[in-house]
N, C-alpha and C positions, 0 to 999 in steps of 0.2 A: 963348489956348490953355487957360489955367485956366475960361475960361468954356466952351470947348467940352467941355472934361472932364467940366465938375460937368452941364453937361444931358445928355450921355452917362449916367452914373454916375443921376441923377432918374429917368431916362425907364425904366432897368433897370431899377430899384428900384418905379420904377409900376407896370411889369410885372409884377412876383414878386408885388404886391399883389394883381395882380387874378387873375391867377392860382389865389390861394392862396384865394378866394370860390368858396363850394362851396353850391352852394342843397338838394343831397341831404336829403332827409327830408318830415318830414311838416308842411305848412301850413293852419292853420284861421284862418277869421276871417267877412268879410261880402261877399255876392254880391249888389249894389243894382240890381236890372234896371228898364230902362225901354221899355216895346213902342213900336211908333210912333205909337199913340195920347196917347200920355203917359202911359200906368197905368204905374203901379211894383208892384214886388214885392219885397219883402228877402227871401233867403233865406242858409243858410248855403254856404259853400267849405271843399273840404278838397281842397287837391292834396298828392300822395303822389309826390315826385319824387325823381328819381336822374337825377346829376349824371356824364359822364365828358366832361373837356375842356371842348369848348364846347357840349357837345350836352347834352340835358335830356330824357330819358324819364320814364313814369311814368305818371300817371293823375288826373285832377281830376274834383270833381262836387261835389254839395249837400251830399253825408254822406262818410262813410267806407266805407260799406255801397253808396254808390249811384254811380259812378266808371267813367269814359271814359277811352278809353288815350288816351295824347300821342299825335299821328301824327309830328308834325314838332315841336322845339324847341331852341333854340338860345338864350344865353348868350352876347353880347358887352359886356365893360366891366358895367354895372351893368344896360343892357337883357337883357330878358328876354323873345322870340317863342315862344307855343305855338300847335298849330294842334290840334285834335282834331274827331272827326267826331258832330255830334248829329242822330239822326233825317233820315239821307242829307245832313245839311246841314253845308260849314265852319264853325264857330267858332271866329275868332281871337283871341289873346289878346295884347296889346301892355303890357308892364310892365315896373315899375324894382326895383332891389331899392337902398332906402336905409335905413338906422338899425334894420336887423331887420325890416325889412318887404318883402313885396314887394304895390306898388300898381301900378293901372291901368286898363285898359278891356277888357271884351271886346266883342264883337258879332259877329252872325249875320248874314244875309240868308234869309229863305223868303217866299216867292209872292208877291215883288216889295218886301217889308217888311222895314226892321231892327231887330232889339232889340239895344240898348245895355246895358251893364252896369259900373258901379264897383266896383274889387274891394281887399280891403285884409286881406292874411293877414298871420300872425307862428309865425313856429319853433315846432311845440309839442314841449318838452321831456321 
């Protein structure tokens, strides 16, 4: 009975933690693209997000000046799904948020082609 308690009581207390992660604000850091020829391009990221629940609005691009609204985003546990729309075309975003960070991948598909991209922002304060 003591053991059912105390993972009752953990599993709560997991809860309230995750809960209480709030990605709200401004993130900068590196957008490492790869087309499917294999050229790369570094450029910079800056998503500009607001947090209610589990859903995630807001806006991400190269700059701060230069910025796509979220269509769809969502915030489960430490993953992080954006979708936003560039140039008629989806771009999804699959990312973790751990130790102030949040990483991951995006990618696109256009005229049968995907580009890949590594992504790796931090809170700017």
């Amino acid at each position: 009975m003591k053991t059912i308690l105390l993972f009752v009581l953990m599993t709560a207390l997991a809860g309230v933690a995750l809960a209480d992660t709030d990605v709200t604000g401004k993130w900068s850091g590196s957008f490492n693209a790869t087309g499917p020829n294999g050229e790369t391009k570094e450029t910079g990221a800056v998503f500009m997000l607001k947090q209610n629940g589990a859903d995630i609005t807001g806006t991400v691009g190269p700059t701060e000046e230069d910025q796509l609204p979220i269509q769809k985003g969502k915030i489960e546990g430490d993953k992080i799904t954006l979708e936003t729309d560039h140039d008629g075309h989806t771009m999804t975003f699959s990312l973790v948020l751990a130790s102030g960070r949040i990483k991951g991948e995006a990618q696109m598909s256009r005229d049968g082609q995907t580009m890949k991209a590594k992504i790796d922002v931090t809170r700017v304060k």
